[in-house]
TIFI-876994 format. One record per residue (C-alpha): residue number from 1; x, y, z. Coordinates in steps of 0.001 Angstrom, whole numbers. Layout:
TIFI-876994
k NUM u X v Y w Z
...
END
This chain:
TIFI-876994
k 1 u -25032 v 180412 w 206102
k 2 u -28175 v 180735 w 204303
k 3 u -31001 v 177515 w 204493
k 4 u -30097 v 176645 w 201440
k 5 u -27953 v 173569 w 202852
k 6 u -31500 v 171767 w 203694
k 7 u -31594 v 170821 w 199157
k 8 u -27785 v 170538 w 199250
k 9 u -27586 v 166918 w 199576
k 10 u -30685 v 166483 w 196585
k 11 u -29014 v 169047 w 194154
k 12 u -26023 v 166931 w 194273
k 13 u -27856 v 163787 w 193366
k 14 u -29593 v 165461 w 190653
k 15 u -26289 v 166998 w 189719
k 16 u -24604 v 163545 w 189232
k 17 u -27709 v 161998 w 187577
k 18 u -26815 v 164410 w 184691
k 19 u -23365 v 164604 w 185012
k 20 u -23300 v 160408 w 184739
k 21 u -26208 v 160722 w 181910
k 22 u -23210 v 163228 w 180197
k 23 u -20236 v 160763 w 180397
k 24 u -21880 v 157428 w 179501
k 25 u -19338 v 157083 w 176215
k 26 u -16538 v 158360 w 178277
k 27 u -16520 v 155196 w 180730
k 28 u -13307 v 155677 w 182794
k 29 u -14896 v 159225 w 183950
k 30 u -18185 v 158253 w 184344
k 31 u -17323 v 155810 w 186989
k 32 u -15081 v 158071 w 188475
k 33 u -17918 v 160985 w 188735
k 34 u -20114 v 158404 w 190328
k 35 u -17959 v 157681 w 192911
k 36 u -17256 v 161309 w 193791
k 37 u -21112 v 162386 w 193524
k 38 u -21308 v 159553 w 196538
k 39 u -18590 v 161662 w 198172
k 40 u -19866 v 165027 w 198202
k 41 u -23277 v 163369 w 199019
k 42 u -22056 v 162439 w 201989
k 43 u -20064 v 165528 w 203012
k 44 u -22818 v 167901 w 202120
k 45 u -24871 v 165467 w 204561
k 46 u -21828 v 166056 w 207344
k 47 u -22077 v 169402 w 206834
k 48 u -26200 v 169683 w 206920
k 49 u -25705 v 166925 w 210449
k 50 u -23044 v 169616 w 212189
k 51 u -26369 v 172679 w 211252
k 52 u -28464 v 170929 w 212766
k 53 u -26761 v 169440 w 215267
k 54 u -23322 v 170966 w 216543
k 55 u -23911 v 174377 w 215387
k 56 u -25152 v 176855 w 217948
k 57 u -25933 v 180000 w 216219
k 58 u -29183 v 177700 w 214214
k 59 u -32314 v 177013 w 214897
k 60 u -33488 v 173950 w 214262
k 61 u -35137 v 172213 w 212552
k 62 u -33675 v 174171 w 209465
k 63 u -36566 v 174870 w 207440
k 64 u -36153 v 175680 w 203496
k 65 u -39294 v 176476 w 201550
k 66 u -38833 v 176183 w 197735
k 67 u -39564 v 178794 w 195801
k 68 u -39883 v 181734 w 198681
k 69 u -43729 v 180058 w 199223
k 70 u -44449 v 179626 w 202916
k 71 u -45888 v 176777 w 204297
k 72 u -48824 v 175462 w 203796
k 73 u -48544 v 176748 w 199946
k 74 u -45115 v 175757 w 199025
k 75 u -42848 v 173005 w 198845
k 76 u -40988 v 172288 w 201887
k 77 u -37693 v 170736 w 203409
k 78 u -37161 v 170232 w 206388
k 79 u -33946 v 169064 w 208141
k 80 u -34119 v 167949 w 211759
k 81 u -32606 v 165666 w 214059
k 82 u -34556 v 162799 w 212866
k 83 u -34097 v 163291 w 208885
k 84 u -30220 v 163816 w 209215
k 85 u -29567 v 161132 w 211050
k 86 u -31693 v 158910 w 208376
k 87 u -29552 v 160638 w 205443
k 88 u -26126 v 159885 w 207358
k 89 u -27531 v 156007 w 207338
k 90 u -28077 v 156579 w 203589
k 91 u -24751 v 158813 w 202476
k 92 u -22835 v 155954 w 204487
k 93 u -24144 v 152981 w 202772
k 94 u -24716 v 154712 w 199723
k 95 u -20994 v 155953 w 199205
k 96 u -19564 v 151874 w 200175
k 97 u -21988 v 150636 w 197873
k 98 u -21207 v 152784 w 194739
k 99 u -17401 v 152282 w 195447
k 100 u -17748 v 148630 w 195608
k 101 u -20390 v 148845 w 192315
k 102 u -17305 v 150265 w 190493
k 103 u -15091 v 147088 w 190833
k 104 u -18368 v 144471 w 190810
k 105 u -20810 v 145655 w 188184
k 106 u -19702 v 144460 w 184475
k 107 u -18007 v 147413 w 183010
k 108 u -21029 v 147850 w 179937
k 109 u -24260 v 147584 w 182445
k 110 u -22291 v 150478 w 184397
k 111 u -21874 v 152490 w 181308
k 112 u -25940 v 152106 w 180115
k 113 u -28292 v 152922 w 182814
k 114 u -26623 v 151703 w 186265
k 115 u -25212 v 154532 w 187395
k 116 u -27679 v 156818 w 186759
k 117 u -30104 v 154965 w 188292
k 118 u -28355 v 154728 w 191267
k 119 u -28101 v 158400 w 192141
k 120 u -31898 v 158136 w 191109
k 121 u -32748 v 156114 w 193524
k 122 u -30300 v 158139 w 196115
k 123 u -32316 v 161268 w 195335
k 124 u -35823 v 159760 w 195967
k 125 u -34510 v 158597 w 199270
k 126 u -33201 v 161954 w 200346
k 127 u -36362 v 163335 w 199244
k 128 u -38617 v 161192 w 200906
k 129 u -36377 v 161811 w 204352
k 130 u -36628 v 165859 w 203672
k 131 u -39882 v 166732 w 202220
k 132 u -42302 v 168596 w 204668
k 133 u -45528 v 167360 w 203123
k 134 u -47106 v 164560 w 202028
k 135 u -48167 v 164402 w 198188
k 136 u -44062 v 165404 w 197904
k 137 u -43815 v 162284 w 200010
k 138 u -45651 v 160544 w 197367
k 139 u -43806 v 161592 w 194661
k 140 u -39947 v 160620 w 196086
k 141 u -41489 v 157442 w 197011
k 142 u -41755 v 157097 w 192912
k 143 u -38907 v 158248 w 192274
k 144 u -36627 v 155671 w 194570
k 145 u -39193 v 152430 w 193325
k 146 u -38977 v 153209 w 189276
k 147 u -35497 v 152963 w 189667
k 148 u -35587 v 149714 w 192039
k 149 u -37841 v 148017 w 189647
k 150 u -35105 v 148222 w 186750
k 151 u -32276 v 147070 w 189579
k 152 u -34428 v 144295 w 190488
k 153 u -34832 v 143012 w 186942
k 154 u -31469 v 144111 w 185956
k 155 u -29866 v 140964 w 184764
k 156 u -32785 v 140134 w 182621
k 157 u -33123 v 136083 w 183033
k 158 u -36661 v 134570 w 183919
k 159 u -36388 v 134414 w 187669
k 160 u -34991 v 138108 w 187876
k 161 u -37986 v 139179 w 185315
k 162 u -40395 v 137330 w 187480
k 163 u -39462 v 139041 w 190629
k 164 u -39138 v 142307 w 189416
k 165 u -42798 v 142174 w 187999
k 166 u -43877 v 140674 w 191267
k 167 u -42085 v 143728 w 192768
k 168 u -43554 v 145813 w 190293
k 169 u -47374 v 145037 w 190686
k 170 u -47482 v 145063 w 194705
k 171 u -45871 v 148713 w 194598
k 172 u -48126 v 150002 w 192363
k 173 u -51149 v 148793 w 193949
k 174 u -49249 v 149845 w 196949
k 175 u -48962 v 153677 w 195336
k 176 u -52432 v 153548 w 194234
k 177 u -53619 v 152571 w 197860
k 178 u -50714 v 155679 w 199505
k 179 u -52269 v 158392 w 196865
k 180 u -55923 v 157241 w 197779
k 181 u -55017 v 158069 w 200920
k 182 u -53334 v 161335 w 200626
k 183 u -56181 v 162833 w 198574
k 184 u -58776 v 161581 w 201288
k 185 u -56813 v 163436 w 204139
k 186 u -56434 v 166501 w 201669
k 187 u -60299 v 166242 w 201204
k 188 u -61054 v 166328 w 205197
k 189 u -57717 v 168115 w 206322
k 190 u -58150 v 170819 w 203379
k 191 u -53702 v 170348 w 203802
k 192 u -51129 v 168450 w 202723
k 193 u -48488 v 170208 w 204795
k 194 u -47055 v 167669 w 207496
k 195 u -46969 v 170751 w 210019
k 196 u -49994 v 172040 w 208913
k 197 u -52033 v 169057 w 209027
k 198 u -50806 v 168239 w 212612
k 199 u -51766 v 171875 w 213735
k 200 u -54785 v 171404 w 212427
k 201 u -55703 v 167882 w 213566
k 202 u -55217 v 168754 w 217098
k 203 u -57622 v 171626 w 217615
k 204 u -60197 v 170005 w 214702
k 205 u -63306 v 171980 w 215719
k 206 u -61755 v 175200 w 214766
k 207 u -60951 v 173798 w 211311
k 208 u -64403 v 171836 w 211076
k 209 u -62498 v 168045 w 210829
k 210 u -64236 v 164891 w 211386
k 211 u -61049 v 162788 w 213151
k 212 u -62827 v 159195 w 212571
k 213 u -62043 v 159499 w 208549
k 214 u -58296 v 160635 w 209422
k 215 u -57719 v 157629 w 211379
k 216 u -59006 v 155174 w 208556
k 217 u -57051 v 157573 w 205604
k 218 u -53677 v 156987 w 208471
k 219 u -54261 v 153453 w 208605
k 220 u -54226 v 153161 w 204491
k 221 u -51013 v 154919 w 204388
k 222 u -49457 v 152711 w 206992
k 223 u -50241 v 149705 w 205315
k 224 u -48274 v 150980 w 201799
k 225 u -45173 v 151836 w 204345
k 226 u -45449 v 148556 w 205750
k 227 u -45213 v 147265 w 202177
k 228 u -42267 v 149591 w 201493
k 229 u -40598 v 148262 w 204893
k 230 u -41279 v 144562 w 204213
k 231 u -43185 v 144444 w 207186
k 232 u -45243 v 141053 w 207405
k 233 u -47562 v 140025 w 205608
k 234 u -46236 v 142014 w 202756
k 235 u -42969 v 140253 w 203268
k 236 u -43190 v 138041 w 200016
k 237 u -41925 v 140493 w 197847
k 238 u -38672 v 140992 w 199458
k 239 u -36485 v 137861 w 199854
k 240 u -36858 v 137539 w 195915
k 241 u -36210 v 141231 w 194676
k 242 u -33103 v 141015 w 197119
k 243 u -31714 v 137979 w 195061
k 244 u -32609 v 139550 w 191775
k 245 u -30772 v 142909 w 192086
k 246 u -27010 v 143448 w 192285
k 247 u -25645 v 142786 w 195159
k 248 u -24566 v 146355 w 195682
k 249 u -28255 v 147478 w 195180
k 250 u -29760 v 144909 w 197320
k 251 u -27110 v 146378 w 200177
k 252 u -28959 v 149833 w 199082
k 253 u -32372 v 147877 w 199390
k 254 u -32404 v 146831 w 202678
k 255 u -29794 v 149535 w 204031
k 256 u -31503 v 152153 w 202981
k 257 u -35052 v 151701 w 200958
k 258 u -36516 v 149827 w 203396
k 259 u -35648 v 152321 w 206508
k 260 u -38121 v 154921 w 204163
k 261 u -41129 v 153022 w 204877
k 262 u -40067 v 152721 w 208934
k 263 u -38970 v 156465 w 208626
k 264 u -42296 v 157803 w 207279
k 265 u -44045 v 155996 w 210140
k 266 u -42261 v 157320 w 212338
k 267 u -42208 v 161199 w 210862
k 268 u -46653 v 160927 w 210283
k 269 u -47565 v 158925 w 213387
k 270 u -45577 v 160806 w 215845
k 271 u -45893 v 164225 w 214314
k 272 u -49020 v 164698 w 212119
k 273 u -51410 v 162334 w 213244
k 274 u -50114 v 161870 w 217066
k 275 u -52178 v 165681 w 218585
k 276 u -55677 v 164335 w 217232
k 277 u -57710 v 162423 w 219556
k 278 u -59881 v 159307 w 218455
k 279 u -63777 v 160298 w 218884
k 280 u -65765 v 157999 w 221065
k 281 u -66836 v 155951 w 218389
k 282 u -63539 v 154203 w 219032
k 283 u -64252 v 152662 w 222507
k 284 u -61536 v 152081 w 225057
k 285 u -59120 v 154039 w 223116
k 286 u -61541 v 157139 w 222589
k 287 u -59786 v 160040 w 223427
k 288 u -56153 v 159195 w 222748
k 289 u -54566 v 159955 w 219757
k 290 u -53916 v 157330 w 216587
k 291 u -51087 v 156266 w 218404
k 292 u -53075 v 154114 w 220521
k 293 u -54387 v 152526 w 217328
k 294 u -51372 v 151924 w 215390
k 295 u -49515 v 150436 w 218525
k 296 u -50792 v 146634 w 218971
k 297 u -51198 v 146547 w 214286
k 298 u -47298 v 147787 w 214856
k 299 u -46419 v 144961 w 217395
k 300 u -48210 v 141898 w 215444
k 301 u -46574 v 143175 w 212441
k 302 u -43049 v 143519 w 214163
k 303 u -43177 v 140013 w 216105
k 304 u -44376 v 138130 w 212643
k 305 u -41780 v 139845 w 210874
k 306 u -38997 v 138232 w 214035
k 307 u -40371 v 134931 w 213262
k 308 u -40931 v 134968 w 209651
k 309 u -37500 v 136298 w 208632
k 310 u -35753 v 134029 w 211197
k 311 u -36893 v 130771 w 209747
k 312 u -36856 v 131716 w 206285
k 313 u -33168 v 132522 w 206553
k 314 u -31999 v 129886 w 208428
k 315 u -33716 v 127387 w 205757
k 316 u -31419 v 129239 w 202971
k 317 u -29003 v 127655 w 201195
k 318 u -27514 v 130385 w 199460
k 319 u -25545 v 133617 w 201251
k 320 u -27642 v 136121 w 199327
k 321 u -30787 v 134414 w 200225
k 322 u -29802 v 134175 w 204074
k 323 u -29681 v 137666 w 204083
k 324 u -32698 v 138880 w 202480
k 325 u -34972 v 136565 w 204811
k 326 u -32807 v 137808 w 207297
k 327 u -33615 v 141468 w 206555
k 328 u -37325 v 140936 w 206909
k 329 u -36245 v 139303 w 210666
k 330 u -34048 v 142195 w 211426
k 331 u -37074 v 145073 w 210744
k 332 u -38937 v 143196 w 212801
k 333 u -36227 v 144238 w 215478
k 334 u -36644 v 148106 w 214538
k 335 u -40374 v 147936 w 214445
k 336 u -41176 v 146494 w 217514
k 337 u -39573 v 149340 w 219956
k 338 u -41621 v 151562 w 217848
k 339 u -44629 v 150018 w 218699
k 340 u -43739 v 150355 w 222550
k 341 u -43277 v 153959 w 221955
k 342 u -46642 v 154063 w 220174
k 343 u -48561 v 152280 w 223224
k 344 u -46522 v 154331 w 226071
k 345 u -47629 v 157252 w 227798
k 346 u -44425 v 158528 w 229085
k 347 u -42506 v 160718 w 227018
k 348 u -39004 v 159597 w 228708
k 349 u -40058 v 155595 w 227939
k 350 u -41331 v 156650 w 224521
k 351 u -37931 v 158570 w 223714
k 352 u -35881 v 155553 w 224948
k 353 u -37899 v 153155 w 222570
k 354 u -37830 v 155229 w 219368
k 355 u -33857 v 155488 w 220226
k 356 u -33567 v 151987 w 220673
k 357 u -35255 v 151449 w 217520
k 358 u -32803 v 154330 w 215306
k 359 u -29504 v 152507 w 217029
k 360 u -31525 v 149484 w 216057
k 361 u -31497 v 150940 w 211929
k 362 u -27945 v 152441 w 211934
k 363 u -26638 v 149292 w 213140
k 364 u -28900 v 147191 w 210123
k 365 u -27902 v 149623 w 207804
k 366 u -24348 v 148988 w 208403
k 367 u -23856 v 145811 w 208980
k 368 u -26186 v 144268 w 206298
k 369 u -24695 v 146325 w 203564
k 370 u -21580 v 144854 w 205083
k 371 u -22409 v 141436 w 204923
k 372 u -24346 v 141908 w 201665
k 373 u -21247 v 143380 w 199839
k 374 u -19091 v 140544 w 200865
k 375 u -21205 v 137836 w 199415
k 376 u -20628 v 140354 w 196882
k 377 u -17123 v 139918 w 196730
k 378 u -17272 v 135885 w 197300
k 379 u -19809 v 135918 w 194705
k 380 u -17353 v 137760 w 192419
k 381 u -14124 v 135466 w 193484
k 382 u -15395 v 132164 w 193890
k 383 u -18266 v 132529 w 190905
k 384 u -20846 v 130945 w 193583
k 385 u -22756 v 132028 w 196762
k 386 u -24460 v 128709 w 197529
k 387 u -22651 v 127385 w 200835
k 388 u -22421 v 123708 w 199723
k 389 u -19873 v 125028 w 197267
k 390 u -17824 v 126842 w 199333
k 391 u -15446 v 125973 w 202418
k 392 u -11994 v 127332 w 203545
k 393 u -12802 v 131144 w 202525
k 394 u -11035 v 132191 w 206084
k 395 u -7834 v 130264 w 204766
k 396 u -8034 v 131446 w 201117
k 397 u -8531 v 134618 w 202481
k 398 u -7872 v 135726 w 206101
k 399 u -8537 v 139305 w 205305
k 400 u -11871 v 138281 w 203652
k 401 u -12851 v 136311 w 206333
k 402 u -12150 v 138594 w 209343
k 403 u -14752 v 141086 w 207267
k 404 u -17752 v 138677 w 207037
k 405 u -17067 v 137463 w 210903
k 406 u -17670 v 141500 w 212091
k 407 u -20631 v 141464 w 210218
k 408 u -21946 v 138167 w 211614
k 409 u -20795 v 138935 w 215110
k 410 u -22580 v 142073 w 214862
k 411 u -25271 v 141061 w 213403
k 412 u -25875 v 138627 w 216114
k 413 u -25053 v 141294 w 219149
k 414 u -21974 v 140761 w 220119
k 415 u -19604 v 143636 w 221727
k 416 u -18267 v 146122 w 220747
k 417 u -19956 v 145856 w 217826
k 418 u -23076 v 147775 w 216843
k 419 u -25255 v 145271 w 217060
k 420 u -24548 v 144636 w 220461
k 421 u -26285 v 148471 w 221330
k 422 u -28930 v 147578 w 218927
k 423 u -29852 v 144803 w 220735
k 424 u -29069 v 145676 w 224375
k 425 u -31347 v 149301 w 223721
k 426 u -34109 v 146943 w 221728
k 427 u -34157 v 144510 w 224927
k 428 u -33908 v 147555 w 227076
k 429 u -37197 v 148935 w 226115
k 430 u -38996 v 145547 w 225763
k 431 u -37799 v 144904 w 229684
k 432 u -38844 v 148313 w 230672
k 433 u -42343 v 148250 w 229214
k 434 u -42811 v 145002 w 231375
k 435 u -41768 v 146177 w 234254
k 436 u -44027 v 149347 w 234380
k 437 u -47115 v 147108 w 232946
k 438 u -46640 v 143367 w 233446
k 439 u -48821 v 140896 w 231481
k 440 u -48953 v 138860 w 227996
k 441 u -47914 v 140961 w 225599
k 442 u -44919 v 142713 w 227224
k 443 u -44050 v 138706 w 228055
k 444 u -44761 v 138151 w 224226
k 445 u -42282 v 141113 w 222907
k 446 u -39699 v 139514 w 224994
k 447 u -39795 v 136251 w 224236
k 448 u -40174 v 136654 w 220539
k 449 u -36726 v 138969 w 220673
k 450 u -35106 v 136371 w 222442
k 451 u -36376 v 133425 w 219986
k 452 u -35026 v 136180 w 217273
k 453 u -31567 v 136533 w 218967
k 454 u -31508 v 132883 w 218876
k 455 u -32312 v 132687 w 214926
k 456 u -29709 v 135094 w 214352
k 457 u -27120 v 133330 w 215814
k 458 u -28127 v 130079 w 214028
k 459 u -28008 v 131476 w 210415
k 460 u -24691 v 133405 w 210994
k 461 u -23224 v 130608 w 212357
k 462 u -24238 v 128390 w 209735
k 463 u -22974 v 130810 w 207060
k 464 u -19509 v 131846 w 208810
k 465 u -18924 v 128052 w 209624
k 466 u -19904 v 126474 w 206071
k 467 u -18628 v 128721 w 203614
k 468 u -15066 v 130147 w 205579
k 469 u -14115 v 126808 w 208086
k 470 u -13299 v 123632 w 206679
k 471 u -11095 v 122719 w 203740
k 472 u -11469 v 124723 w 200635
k 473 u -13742 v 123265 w 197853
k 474 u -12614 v 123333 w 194333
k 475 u -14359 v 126932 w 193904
k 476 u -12767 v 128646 w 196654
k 477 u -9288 v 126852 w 195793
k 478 u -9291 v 128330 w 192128
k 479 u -10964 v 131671 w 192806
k 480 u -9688 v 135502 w 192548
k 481 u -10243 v 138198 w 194955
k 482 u -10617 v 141911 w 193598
k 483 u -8382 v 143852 w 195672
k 484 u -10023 v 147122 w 195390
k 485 u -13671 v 145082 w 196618
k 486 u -11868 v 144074 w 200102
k 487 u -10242 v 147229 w 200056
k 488 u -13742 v 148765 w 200693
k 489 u -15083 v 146051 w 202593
k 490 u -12409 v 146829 w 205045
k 491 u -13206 v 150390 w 205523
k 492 u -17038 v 149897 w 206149
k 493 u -15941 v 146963 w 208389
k 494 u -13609 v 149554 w 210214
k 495 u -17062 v 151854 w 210484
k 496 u -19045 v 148964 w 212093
k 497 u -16377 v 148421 w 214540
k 498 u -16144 v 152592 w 215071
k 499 u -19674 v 153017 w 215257
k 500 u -19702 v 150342 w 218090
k 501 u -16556 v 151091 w 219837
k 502 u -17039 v 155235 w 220168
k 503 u -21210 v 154550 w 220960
k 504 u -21549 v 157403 w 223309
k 505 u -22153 v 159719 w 220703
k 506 u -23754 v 158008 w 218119
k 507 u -26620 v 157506 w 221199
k 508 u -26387 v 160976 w 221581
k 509 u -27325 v 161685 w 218068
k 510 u -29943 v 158889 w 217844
k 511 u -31573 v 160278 w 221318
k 512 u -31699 v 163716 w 219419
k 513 u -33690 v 162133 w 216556
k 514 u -35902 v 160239 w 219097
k 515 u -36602 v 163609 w 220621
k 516 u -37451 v 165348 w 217246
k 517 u -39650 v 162512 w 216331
k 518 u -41765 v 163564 w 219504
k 519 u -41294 v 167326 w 219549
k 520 u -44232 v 168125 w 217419
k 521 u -44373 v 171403 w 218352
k 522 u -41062 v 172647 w 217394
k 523 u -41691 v 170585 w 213659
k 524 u -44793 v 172732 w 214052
k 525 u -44007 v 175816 w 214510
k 526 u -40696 v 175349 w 212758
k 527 u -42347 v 175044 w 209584
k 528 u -45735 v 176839 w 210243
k 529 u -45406 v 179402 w 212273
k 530 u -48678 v 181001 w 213650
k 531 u -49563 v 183660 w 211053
k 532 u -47832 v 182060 w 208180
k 533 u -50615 v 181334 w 206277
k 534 u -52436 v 178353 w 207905
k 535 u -56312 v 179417 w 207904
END
């Protein structure tokens, strides 16, 4: 099978952009396009996962250059262990989500702009996980925020308006700051080629490249991914675009757009920038490569993000509002582990902290969308998702409240579930790194997971025990429960409980992405081969 597989899964979304864009009078079909463009989204990412994965005839990573150009010169895709298991996290959430947007989203919104939109923003993802060089990087990152900004403001009303231009003018400053960036490296690198660039930055006398400038130009791009990840400080934006949007897209938001930002850390910092050594300009830390740098900005970042989230979602009094703070707490949780991997010096400890930290995303992706779809559906039933007004949702529906307790025990770590591997492998690494160097910060990382752990399980309490225990309040007793919403609900609840239950693999497949993250020479020479045109 040719490499033509690697643009598979962004052909499709293209393909139902236009095909939804085509059937906007014809409502019944266009919904029912929508939903199957999900579908063969996510088998044409099941297929692309069993290349590069299962498949032993293959090399990977499967390398497609657009066009016939070869790298540096063309456009490139490039499919390893690391980007498929990011799309699988986004054809998962992405296929629930639409499904449930079917039976939520009023019936005229879907038939304007929502749909299309959607698969807009599902195509900038996918190219943003695939894309082999930066400026494309750049450009997919546009593509998934123009169509946030209209989800964000989608229901038009002051607060929603307010947020999304909030939203709107930290992104774009953000953009400005990422393509500043990009065209310094360009400048000093003379590439924008991801495999390129880190071929080049780790022998930079033969290419005639002054390091110090790279590692300033790196540290401007990581602050625009920490903006895209919600990292704190730049938090503030998040807790109100997650209220603003659809429920559906604010599953999408922090199940998906917000793993970009961690992703692209992850893919430059570990593959481009991680073979160049700091000059001796940089002091203790001369000598080792950007790594060293990022890894203590990383670990603030990742411990304020803990705190920050925890309290602001425990202060909530609204379901969709619990979970938005609570998704700046939980990135905190994937961030952190990266940051060990960042400061470690052993590639076995580094592998088992940027493994920790993928279980760590699967299992937010998952279970957030989970839990953010269900205030969905009590939103939808009971007209409400402030807990004062609700009480007795277990009794009014057990079904209904058997879904929301998986996500909340999972969310707080609790086995089989998948956040019980997120956490264990998250605590893992944090334990490890003190063992092999004892001291404050190691003591630090621990104790601010634990105080974490403990502000999870205080804000999913509160939410299971207010809004499903007690008797039923006059909202709950008189409300009406969409069939077809639980009906999805269940299934995703079924994957959380899967995904936890048969682990073995899925660490398997998140070790394999850890391992690609730190292979750089096989991304290399993958995608650049000597010869191929680098000069």
């Amino acid at each position: 099978m040719p490499p033509h597989i690697v643009v598979a899964p962004m052909l499709v979304a293209l393909g139902t952009i236009l095909a939804v864009l085509g059937l906007r009078s014809a409502r019944t079909a266009q919904r029912a396009v929508s939903v199957l463009g999900g579908a063969v989204y996510a088998a044409v990412v099941g297929l692309l996962t069993w290349r590069v994965m299962l498949s032993p005839a293959e090399p990977t990573p499967l390398v497609y250059q657009i066009g016939g150009w070869p790298a540096p010169f063309g456009i490139t895709l490039v499919a390893d262990a690391l980007a498929v298991f990011m799309l699988v996290i986004a054809a998962v959430v992405t296929l629930t989500a639409v499904a449930f947007s079917v039976r939520f989203i009023d019936r005229q919104n879907q038939q304007v702009f929502y749909h299309p939109l959607f698969h807009c923003l599902l195509l900038g993802v996918t190219g943003a996980f695939l894309t082999g060089d930066l400026f494309n990087l750049f450009v997919w990152f546009e593509v998934m925020l123009m169509a946030s900004y209209v989800f964000v403001a989608f229901y038009g009303e002051a607060p929603h308006t307010a947020a999304a231009f909030r939203y709107l003018v930290l992104n774009v400053i953000g953009s400005a700051v990422m393509l500043l960036a990009i065209g310094g490296l360009y400048a000093t690198t003379g590439t924008l080629n991801m495999a390129d660039m880190s071929r080049r930055l780790a022998a930079p006398a033969a290419y005639g490249i002054d390091v110090a400038p790279v590692v300033g130009l790196s540290a401007l791009l990581f602050v625009t991914f920490a903006l895209k990840a919600g990292l704190v400080p730049f938090q503030f934006w998040v807790p109100a675009a997650y209220r603003s949007a659809p429920l559906p897209i604010a599953a999408m938001l922090a199940g998906v757009t917000k793993k970009v930002g961690v992703y692209a850390i992850v893919r430059l910092y570990f593959v481009v920038f991680a073979g160049a050594s700091l000059p001796t300009e940089f002091g203790p830390i001369s000598g080792q490569s950007p790594l060293a740098f990022l890894a203590p900005v990383l670990f603030a970042m990742g411990a304020a993000s803990i705190v920050v989230g925890g309290f602001g979602a425990i202060g909530q009094s609204r379901l969709d509002g619990v979970f938005a703070y609570s998704s700046v707490g939980q990135v905190g949780f994937i961030v952190l582990p990266v940051s060990f991997a960042a400061a470690a010096q052993s590639a076995s400890f580094r592998r088992l902290a940027l493994a920790a930290a993928l279980v760590y995303a699967l299992h937010h992706a998952l279970t957030k969308s989970l839990l953010f779809l269900s205030t969905a559906a009590i939103r939808g039933a009971a007209g409400t998702t402030n807990i004062s007004r609700l009480g007795g949702l277990a009794a009014f529906s057990p079904a209904l409240g058997g879904i929301f307790l998986i996500g909340c025990v999972s969310i707080i770590g609790v086995p089989p579930m998948t956040g019980f591997f997120g956490k264990f492998l998250v605590f893992e690494a944090a334990a490890a790194r003190y063992a092999a160097a004892p001291g404050l910060v190691p003591a630090v990382a621990v104790v601010t997971l634990l105080a974490g752990a403990l502000f999870t399980i205080l804000y999913a309490s509160r939410a299971w025990v207010r809004g499903f225990w007690g008797e039923q309040t006059e909202v709950v007793a008189t409300a009406t429960l969409d069939r077809g919403q639980l009906s999805i609900l269940a299934a995703l609840a079924l994957i959380v409980v899967a995904v936890g239950v048969g682990f073995d693999p899925v660490y398997r497949f998140a070790g394999a992405a850890a391992e690609a993250a730190l292979d750089r020479g096989a991304y290399v020479d993958a995608v650049a081969p000597r010869g191929g045109g680098s000069q």
